[in-house]
PyMOL Python script that loads the backbone (N, CA, C, O; Angstrom):
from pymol import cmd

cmd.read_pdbstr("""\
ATOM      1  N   UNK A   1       0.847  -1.165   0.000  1.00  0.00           N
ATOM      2  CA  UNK A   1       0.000   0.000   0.000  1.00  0.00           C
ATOM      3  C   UNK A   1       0.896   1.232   0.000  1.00  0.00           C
ATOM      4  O   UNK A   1       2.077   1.229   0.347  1.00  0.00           O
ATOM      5  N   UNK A   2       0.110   2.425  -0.484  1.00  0.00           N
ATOM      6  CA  UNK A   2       1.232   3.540  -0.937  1.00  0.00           C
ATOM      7  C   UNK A   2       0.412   4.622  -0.011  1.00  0.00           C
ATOM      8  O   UNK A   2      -0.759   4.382   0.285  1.00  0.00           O
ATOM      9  N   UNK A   3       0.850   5.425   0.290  1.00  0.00           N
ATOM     10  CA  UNK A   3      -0.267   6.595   1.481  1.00  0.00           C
ATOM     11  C   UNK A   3       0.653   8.259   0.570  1.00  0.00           C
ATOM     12  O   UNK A   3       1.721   8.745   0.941  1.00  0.00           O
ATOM     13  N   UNK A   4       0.324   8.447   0.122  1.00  0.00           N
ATOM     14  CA  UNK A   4       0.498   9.792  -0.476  1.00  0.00           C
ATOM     15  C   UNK A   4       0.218  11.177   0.908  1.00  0.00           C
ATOM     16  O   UNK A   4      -0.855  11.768   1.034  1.00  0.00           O
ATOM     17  N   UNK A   5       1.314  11.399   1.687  1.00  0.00           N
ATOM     18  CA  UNK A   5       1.147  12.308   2.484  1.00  0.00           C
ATOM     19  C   UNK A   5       1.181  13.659   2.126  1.00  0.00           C
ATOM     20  O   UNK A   5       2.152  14.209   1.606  1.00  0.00           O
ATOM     21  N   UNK A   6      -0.254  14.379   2.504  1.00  0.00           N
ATOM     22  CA  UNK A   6      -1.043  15.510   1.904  1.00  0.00           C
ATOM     23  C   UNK A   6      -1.240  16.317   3.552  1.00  0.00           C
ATOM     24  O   UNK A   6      -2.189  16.058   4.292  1.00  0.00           O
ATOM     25  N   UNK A   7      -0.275  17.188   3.851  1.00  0.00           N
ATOM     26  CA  UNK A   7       0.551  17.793   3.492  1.00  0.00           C
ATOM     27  C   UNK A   7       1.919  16.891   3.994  1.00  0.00           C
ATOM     28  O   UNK A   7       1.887  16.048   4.890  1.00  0.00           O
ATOM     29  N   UNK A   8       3.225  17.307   3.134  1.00  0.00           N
ATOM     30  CA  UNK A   8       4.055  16.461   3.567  1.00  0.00           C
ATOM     31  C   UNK A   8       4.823  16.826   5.240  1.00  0.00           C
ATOM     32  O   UNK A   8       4.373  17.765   5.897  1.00  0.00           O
ATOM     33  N   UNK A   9       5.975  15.982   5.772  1.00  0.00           N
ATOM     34  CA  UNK A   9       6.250  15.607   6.949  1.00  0.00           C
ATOM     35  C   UNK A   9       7.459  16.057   6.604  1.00  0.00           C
ATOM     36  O   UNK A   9       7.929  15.838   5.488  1.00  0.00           O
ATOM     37  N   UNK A  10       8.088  16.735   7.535  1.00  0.00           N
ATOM     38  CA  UNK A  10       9.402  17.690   7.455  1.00  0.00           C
ATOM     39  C   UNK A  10      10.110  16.412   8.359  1.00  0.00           C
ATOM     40  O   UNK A  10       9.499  16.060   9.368  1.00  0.00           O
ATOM     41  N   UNK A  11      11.431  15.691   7.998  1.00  0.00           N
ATOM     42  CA  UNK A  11      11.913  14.858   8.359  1.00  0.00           C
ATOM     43  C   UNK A  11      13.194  14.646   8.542  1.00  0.00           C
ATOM     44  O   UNK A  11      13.668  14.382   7.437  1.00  0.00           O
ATOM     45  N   UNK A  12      14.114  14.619   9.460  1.00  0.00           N
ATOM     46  CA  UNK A  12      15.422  14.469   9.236  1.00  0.00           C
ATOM     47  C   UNK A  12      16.006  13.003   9.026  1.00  0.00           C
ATOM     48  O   UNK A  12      15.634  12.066   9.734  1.00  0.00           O
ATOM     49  N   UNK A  13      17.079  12.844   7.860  1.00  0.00           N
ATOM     50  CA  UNK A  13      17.327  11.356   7.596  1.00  0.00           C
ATOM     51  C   UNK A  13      18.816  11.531   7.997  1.00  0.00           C
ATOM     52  O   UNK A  13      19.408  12.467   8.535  1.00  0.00           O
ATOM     53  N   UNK A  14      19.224  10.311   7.551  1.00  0.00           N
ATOM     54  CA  UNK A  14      20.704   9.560   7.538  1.00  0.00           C
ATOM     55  C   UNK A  14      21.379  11.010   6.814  1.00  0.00           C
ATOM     56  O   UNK A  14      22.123  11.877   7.273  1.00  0.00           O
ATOM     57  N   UNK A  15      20.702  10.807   5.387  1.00  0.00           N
ATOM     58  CA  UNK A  15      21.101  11.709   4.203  1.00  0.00           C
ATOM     59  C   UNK A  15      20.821  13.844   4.691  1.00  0.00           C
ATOM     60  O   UNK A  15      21.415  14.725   4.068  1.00  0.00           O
ATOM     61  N   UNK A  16      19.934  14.106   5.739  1.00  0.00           N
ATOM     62  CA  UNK A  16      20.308  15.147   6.031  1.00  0.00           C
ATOM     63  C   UNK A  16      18.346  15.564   6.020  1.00  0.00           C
ATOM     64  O   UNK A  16      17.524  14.679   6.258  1.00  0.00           O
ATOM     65  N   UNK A  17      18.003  16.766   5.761  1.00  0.00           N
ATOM     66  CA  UNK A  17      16.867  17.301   6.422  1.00  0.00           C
ATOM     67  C   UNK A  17      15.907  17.120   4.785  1.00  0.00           C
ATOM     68  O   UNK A  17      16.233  17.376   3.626  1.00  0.00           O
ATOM     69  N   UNK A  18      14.870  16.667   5.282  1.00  0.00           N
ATOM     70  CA  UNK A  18      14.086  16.308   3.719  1.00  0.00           C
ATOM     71  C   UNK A  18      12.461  16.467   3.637  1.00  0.00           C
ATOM     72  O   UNK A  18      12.016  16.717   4.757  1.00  0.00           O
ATOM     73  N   UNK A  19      11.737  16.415   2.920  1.00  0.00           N
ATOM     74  CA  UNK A  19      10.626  16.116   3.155  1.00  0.00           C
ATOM     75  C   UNK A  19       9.682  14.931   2.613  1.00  0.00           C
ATOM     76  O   UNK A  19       9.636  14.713   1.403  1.00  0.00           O
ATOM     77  N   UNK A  20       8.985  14.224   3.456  1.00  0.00           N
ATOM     78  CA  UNK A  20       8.231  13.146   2.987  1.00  0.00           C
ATOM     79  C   UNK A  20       7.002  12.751   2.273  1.00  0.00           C
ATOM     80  O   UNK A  20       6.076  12.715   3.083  1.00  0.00           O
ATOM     81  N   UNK A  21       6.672  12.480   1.234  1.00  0.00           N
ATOM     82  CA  UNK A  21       5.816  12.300   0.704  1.00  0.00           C
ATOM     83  C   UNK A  21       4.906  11.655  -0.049  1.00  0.00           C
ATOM     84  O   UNK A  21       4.112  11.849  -0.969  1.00  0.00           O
ATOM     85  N   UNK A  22       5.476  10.461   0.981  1.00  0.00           N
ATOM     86  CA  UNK A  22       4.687   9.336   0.127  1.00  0.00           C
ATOM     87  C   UNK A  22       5.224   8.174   1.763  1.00  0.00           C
ATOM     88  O   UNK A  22       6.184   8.321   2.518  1.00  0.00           O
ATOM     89  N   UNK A  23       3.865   6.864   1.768  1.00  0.00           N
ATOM     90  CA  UNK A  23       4.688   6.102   2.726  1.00  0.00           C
ATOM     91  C   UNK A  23       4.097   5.237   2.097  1.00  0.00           C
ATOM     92  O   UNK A  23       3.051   5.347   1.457  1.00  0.00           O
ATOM     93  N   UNK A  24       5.193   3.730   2.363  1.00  0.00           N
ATOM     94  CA  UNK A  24       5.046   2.397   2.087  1.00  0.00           C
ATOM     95  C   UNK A  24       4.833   1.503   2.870  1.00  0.00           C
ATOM     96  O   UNK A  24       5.490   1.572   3.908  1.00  0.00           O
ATOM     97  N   UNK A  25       4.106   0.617   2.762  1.00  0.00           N
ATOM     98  CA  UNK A  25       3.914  -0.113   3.754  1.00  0.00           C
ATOM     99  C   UNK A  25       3.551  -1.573   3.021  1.00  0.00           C
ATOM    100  O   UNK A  25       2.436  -1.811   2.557  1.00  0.00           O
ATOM    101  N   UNK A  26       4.685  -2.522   2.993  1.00  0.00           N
ATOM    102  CA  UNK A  26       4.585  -3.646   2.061  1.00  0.00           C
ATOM    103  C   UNK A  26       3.305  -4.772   2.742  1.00  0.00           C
ATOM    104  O   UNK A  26       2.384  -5.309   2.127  1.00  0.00           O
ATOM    105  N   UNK A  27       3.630  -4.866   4.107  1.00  0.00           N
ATOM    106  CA  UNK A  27       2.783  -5.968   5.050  1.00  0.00           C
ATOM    107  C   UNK A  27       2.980  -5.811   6.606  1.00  0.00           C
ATOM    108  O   UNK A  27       3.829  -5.104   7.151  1.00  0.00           O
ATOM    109  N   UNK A  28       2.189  -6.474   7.118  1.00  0.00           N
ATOM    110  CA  UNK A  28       2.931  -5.955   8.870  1.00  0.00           C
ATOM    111  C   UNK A  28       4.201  -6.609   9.215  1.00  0.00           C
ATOM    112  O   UNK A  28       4.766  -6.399  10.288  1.00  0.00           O
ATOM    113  N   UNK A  29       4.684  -7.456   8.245  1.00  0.00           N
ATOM    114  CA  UNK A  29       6.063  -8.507   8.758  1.00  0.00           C
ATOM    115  C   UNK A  29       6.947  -7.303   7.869  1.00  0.00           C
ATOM    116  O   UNK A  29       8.158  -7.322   7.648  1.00  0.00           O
ATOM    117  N   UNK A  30       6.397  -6.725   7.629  1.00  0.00           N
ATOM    118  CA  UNK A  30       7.980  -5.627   7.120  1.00  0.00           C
ATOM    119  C   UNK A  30       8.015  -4.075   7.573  1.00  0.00           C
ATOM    120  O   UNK A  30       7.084  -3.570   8.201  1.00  0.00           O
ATOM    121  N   UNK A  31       9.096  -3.416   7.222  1.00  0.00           N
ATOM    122  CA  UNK A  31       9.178  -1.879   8.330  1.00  0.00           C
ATOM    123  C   UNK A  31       8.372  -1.213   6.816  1.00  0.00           C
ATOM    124  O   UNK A  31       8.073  -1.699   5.725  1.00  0.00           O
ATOM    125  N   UNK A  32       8.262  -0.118   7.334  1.00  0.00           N
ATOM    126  CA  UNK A  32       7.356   1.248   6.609  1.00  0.00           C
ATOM    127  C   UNK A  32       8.651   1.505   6.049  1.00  0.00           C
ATOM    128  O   UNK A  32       9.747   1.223   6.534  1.00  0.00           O
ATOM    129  N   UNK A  33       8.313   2.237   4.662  1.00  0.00           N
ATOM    130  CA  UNK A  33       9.236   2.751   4.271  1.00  0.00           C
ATOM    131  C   UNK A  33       8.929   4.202   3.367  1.00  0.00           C
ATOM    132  O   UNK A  33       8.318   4.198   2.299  1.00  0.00           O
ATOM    133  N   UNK A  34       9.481   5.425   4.026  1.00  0.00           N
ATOM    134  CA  UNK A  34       9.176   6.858   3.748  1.00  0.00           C
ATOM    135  C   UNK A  34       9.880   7.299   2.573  1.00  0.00           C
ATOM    136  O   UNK A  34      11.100   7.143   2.549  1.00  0.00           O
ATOM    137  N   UNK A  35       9.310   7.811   1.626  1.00  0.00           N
ATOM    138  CA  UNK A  35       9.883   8.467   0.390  1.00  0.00           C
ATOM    139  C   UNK A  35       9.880   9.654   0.900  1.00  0.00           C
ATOM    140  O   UNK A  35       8.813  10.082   1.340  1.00  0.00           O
ATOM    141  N   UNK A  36      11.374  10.676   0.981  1.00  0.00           N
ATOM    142  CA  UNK A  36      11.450  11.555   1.022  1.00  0.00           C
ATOM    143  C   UNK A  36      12.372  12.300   0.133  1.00  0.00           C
ATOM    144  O   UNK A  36      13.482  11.839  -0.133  1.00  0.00           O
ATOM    145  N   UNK A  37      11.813  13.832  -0.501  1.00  0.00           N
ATOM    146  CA  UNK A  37      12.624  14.714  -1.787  1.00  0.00           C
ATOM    147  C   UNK A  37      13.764  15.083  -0.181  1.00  0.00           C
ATOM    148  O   UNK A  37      13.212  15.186   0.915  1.00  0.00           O
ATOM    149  N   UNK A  38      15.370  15.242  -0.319  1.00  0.00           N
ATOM    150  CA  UNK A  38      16.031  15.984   0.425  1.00  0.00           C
ATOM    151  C   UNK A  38      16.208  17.403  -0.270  1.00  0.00           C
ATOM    152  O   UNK A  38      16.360  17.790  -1.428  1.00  0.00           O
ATOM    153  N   UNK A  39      16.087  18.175   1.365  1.00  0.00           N
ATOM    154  CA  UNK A  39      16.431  19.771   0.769  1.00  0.00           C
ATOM    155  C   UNK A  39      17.344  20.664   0.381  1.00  0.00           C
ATOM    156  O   UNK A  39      17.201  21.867   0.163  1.00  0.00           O
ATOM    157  N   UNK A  40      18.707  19.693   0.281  1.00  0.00           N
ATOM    158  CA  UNK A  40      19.863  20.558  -0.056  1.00  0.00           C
ATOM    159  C   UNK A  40      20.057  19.960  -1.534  1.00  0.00           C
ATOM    160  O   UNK A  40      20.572  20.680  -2.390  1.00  0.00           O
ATOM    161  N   UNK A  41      19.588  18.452  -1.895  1.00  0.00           N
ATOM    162  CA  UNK A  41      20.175  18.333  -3.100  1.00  0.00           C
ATOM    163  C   UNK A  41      18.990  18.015  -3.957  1.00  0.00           C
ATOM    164  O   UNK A  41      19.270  17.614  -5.087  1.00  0.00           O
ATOM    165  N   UNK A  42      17.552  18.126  -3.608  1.00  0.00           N
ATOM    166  CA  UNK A  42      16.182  17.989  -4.172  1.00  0.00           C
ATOM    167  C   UNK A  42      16.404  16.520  -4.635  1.00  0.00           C
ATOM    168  O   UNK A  42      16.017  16.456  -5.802  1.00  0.00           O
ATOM    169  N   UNK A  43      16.856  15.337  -4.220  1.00  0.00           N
ATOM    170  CA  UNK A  43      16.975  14.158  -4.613  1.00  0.00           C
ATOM    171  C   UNK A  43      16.291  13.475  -3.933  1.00  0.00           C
ATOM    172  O   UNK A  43      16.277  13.742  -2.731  1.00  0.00           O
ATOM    173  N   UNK A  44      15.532  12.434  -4.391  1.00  0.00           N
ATOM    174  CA  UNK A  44      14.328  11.463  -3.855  1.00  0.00           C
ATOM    175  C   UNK A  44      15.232  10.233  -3.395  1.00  0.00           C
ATOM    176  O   UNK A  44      16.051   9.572  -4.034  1.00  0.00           O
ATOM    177  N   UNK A  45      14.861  10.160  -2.233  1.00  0.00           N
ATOM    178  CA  UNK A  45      15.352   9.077  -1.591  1.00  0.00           C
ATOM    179  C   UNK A  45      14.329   7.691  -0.572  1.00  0.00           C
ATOM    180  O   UNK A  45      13.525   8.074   0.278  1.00  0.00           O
ATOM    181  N   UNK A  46      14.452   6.783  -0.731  1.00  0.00           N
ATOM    182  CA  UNK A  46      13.453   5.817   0.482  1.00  0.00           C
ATOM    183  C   UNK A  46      14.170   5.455   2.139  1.00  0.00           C
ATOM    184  O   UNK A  46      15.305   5.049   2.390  1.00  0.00           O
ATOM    185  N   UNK A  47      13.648   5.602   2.577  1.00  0.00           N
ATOM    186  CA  UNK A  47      14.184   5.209   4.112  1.00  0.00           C
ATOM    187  C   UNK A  47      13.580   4.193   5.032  1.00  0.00           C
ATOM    188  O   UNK A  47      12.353   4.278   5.083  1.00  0.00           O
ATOM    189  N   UNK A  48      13.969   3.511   5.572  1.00  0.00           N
ATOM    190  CA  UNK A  48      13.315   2.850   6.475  1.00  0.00           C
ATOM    191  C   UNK A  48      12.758   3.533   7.740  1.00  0.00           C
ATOM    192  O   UNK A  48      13.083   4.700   7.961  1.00  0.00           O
ATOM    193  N   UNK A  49      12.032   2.951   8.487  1.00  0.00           N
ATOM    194  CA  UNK A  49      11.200   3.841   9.179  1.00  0.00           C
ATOM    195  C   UNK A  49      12.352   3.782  10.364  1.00  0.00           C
ATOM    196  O   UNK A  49      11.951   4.677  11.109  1.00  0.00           O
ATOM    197  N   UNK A  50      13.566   3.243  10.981  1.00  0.00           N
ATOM    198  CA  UNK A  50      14.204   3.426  12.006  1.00  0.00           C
ATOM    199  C   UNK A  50      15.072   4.656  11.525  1.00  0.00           C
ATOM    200  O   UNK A  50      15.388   5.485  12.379  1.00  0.00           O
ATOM    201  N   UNK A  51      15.429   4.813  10.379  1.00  0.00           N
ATOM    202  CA  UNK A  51      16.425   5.372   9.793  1.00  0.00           C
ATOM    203  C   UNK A  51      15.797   7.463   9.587  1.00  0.00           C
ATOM    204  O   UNK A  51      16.427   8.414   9.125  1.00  0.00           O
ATOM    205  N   UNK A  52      14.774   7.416  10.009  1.00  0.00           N
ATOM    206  CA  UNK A  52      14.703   9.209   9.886  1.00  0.00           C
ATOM    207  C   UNK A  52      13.631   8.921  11.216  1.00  0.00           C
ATOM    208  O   UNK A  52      12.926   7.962  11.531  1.00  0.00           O
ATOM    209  N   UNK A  53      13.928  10.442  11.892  1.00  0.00           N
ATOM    210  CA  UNK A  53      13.460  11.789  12.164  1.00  0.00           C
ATOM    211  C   UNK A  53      12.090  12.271  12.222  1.00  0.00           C
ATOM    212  O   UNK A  53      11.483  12.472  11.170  1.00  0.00           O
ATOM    213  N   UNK A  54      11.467  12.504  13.513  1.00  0.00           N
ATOM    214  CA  UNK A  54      10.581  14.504  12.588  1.00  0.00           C
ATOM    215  C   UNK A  54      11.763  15.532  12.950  1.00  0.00           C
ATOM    216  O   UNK A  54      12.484  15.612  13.944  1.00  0.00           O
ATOM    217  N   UNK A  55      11.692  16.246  11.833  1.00  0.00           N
ATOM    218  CA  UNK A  55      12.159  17.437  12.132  1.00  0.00           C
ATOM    219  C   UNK A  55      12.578  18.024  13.602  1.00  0.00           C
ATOM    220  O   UNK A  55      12.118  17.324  14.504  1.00  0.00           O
ATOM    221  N   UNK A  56      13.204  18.941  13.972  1.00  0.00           N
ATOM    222  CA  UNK A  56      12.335  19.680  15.507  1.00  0.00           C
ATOM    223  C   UNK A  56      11.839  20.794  15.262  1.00  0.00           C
ATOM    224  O   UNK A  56      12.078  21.482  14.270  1.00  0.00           O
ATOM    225  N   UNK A  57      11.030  21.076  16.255  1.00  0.00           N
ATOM    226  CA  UNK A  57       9.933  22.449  16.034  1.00  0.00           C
ATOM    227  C   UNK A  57       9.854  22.589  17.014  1.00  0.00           C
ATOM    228  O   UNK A  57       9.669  21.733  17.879  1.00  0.00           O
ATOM    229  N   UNK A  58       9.980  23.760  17.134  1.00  0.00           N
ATOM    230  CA  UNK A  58       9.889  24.821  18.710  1.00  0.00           C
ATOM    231  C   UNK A  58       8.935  24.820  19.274  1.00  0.00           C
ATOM    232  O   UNK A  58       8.928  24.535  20.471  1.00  0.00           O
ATOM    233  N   UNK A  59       7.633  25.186  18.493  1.00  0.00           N
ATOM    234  CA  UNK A  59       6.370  25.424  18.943  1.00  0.00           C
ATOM    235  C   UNK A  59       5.666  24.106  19.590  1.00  0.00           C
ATOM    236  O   UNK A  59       4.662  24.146  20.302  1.00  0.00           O
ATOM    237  N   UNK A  60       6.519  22.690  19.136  1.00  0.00           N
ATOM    238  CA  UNK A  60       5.850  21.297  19.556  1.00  0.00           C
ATOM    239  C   UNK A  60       6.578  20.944  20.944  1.00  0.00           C
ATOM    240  O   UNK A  60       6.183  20.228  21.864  1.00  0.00           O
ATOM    241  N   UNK A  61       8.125  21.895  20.756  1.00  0.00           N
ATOM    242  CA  UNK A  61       8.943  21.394  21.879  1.00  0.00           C
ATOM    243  C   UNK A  61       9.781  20.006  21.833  1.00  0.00           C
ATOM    244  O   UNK A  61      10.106  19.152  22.657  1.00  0.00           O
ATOM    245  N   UNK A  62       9.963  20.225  20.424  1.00  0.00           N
ATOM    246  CA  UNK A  62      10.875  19.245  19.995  1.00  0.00           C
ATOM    247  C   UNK A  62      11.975  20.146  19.709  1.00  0.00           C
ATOM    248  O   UNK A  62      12.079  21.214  19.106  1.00  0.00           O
ATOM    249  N   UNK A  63      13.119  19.028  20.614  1.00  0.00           N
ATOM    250  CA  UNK A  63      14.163  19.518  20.634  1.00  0.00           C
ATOM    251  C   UNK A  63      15.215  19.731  19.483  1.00  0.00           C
ATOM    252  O   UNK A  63      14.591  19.501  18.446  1.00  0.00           O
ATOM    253  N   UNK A  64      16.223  19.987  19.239  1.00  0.00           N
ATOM    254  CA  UNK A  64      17.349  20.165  17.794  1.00  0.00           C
ATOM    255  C   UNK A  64      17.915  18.660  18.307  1.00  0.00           C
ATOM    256  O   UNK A  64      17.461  17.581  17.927  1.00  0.00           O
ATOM    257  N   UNK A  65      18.747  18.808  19.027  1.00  0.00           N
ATOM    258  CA  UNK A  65      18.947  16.397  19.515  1.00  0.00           C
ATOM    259  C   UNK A  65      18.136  16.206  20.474  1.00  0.00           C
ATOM    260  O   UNK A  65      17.603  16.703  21.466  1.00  0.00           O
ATOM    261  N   UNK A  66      18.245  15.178  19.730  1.00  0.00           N
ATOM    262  CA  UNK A  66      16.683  14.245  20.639  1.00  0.00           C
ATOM    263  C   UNK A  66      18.097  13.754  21.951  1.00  0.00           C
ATOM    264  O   UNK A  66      19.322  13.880  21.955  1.00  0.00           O
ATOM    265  N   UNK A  67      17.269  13.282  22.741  1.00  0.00           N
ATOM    266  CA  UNK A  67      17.891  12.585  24.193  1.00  0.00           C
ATOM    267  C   UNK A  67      18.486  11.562  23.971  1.00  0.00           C
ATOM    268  O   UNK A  67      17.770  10.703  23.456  1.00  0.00           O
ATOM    269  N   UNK A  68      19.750  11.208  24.181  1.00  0.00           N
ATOM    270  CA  UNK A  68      20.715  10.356  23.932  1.00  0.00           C
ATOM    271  C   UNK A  68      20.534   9.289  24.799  1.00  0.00           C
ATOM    272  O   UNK A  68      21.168   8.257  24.576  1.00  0.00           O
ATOM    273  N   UNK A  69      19.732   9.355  25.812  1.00  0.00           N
ATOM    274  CA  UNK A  69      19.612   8.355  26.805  1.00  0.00           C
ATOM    275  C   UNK A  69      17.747   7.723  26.602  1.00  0.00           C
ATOM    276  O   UNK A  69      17.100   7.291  27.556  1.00  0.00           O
ATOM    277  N   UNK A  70      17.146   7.836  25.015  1.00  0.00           N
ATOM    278  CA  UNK A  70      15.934   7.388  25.138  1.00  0.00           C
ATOM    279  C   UNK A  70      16.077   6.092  24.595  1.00  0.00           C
ATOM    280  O   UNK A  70      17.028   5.527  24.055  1.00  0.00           O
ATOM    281  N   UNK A  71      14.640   5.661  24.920  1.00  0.00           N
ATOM    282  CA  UNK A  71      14.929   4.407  24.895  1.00  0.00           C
ATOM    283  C   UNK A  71      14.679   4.000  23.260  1.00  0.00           C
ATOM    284  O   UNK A  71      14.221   5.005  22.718  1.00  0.00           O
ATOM    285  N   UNK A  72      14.780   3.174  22.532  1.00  0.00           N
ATOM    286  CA  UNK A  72      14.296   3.118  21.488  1.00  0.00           C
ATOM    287  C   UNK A  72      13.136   1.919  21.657  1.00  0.00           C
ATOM    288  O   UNK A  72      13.140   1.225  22.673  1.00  0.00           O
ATOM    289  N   UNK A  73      12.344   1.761  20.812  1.00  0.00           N
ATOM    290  CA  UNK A  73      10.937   0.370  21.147  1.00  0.00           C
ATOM    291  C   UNK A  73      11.639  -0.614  20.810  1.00  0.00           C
ATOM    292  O   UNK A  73      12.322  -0.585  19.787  1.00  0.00           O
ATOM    293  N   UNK A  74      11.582  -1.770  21.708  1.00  0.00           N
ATOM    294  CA  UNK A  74      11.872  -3.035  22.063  1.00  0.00           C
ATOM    295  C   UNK A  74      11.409  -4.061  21.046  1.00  0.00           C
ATOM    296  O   UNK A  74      10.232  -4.394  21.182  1.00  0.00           O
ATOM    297  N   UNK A  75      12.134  -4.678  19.978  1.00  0.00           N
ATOM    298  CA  UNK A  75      12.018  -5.446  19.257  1.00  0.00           C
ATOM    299  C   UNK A  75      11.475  -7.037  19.564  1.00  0.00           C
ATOM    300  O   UNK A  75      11.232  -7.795  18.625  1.00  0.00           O
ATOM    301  N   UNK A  76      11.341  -7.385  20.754  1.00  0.00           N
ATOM    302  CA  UNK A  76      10.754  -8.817  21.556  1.00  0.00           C
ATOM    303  C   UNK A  76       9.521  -8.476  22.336  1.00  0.00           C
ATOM    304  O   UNK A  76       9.101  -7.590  23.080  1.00  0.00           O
ATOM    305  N   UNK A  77       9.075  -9.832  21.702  1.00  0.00           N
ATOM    306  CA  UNK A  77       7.204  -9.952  21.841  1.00  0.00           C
ATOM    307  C   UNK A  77       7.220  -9.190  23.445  1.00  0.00           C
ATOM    308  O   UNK A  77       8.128  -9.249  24.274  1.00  0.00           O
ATOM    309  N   UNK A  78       6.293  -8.687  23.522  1.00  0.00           N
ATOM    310  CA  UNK A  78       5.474  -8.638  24.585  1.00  0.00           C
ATOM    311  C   UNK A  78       4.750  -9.529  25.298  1.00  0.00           C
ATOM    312  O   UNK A  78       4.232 -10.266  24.459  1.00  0.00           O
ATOM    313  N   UNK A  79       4.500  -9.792  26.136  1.00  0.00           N
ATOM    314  CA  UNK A  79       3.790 -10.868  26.394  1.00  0.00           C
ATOM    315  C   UNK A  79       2.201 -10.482  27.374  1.00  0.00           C
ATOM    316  O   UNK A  79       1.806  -9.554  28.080  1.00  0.00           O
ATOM    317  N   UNK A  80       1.536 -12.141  26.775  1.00  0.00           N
ATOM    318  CA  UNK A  80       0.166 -11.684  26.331  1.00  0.00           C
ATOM    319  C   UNK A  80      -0.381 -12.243  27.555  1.00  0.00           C
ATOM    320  O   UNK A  80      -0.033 -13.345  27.979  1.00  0.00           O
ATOM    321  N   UNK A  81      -1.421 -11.330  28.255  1.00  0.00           N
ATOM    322  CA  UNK A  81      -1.959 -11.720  29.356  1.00  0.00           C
ATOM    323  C   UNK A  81      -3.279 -12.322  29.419  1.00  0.00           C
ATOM    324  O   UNK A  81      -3.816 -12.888  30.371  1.00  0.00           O
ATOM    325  N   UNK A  82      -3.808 -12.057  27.987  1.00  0.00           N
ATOM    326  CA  UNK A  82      -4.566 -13.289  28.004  1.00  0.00           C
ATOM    327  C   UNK A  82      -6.462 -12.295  28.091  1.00  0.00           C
ATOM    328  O   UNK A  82      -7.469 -12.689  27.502  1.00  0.00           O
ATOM    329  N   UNK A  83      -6.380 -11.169  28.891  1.00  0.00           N
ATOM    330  CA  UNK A  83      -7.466 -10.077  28.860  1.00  0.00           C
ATOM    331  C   UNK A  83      -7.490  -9.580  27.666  1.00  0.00           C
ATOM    332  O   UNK A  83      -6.533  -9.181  27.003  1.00  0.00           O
ATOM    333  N   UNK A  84      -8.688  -9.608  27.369  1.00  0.00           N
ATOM    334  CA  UNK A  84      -9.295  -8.953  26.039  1.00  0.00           C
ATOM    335  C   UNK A  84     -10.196  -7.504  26.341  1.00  0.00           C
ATOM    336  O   UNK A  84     -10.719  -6.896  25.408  1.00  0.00           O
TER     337      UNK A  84
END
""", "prot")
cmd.dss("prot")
cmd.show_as("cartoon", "prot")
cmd.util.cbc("prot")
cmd.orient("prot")
């Protein structure tokens, strides 16, 4: 499935500060993957979803570096208690 993001998502990648505009999403056994144009060299690039960023924005209170001590989400099952 393809999600055409209307308006796009200001994003920082590997490759540097870009914007996103389009997302992929092959199945739930695979990561998302963000098409983003970058803004210094207008070149279209895909990313995996570990691999970028939002932006930061003042007004949200997102910081310029994120916290070096966060945690990132835990790749092993959770476990199921069985309540529905």
């Amino acid at each position: 499935m393809i999600l055409q993001l209307n308006p796009s998502i200001p994003v920082q990648t590997l490759s540097g500060k870009g914007q996103a505009v389009a997302l992929i999403d092959y199945s739930p056994e695979h990561d998302l993957y963000w098409v983003v144009f970058l803004d210094h060299n207008r070149e279209c690039w895909t990313f995996q979803n570990k691999d970028i960023l939002a932006q930061e924005n003042f007004s949200l209170g997102r910081s310029v570096k994120p916290q070096q001590n966060s945690p990132r989400p835990s790749l092993l099952p959770m476990e199921f208690s069985g309540a529905v």
